[in-house]
N, C-alpha and C positions, 0 to 999 in steps of 0.2 A: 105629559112627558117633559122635563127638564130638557132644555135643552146645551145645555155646557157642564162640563165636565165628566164627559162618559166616555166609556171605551167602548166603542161601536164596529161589530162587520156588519157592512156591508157585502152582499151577496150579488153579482152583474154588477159591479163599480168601475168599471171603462168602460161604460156606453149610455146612453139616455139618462132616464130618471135617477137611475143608480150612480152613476158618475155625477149627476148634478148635486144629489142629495149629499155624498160625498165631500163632495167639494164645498157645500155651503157648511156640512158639519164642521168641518175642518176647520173653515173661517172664522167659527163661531169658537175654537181652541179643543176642540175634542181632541181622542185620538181616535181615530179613524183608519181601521183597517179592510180594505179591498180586496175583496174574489172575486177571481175567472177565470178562467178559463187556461187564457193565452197571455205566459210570461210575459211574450210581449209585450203589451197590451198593459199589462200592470206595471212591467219595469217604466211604458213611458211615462202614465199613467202620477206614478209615484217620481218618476224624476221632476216631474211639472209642478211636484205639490210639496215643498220642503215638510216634512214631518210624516207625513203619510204613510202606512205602510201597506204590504200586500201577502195575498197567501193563496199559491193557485189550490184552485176548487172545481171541480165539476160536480154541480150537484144532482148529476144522473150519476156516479159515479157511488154507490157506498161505501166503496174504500177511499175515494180521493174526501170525502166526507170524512173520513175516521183520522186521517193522517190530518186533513187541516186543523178538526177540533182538538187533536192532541199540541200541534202546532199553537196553534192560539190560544190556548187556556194557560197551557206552560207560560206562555212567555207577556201573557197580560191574564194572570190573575185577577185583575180588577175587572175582565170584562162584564160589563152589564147592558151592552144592548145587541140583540140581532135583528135587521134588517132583509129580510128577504126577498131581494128584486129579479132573482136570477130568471132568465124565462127565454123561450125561443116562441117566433109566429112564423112559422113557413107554410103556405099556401101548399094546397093539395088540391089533386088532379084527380077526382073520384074515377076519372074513366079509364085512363092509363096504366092502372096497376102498380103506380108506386104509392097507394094513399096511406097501404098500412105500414111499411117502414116510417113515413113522415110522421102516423098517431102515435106510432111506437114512442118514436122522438120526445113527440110533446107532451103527451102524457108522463114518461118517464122526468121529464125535465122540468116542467110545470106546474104537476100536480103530486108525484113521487120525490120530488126534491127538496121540497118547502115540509114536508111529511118529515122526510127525514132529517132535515137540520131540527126540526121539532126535537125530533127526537134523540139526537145528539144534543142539542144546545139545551134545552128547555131544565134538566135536571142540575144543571148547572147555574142555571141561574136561579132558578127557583130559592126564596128565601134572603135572594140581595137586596138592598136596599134600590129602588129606583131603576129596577130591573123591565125591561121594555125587551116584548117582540113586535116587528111590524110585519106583517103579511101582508105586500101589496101585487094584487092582481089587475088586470086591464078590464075595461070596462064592455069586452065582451063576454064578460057574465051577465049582463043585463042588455047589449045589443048587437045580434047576431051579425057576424058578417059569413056570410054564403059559400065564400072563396077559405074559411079555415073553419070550417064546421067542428072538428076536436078541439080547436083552442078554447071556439066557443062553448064546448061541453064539456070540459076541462076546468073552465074558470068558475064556472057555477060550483063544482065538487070542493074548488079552493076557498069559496066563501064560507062552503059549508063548515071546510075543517077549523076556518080560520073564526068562526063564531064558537065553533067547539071550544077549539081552545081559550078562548076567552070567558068561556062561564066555567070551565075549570081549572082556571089559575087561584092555585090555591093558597098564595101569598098576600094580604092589603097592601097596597102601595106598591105590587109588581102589577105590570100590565101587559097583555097579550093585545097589540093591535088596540090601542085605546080606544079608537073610532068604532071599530067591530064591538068593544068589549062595550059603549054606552049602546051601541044599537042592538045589540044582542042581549040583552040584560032579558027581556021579555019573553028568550027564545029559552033560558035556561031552567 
């Protein structure tokens, strides 16, 4: 993946990794545009980062999905990269009775969200030059923690789609998850 001169959303870009990656694309002169959630959130987000921009997103949300992509493609035709950070981990309480609302959550948000910006964004870029998706999941698809048993079986299904997608990108020189796409070559 090149890393200057692309037009990039990012997907969770006010918090963690998504905010940092963000930030350092941006340094690097991209343009760089941020989803989330919460105006807020993005309004400071983008006041802190002269050039930056934002576009609220929930991507449990398949309408707030449809309104963004029409949002962003309008108005940066040039776009060629999706980054997809967006993701919730809330602990669940298997004895209490609130476990299935929270799998609800994170399934829908973790594993349904990155599914569907696929599926919005992907035909759009399809066929650009230098056209990058990344799928990045947390590393309890490979080490269980006890206290969010759904995230943990959630992230595994994200690998899956996220090596899918990779052995069926059917552009040379686009990349679905480059990382995925050398490691997955053997799976396809």
């Amino acid at each position: 993946m090149k890393t200057t001169n692309n037009t990039m959303l990012i997907t969770g870009g006010t918090s963690g990794l998504g905010l940092g990656l963000a930030q350092r694309f941006h340094a690097l002169g991209n343009t760089v545009i941020i989803a989330g959630r919460r105006a807020d959130l993005l309004d400071e987000t983008v006041a802190a980062h002269r050039g930056m921009e934002s576009v609220v997103l929930d991507v449990s949300d398949p309408e707030s999905i449809a309104s963004a992509y029409k949002s962003v493609t309008a108005a940066h035709p040039e776009l060629n990269v999706l980054i997809n950070m967006a993701g919730i981990m809330l602990p669940e309480n298997l004895l209490d009775g609130s476990a299935l609302p929270v799998a609800e959550d994170t399934i829908t948000t973790n594993l349904l969200g990155p599914i569907r910006m696929l599926n919005a964004f992907v035909p759009f870029l399809v066929g650009r030059d230098d056209a990058v998706v990344m799928n990045v999941s947390s590393g309890l698809a490979f080490v269980p923690l006890p206290s969010h048993p759904r995230t943990t079986r959630r992230r595994q299904p994200s690998t899956r789609t996220r090596r899918a997608c990779a052995c069926s990108w059917p552009t040379p020189g686009s990349r679905c998850s480059s990382w995925s796409r050398r490691r997955s070559r053997r799976h396809c």
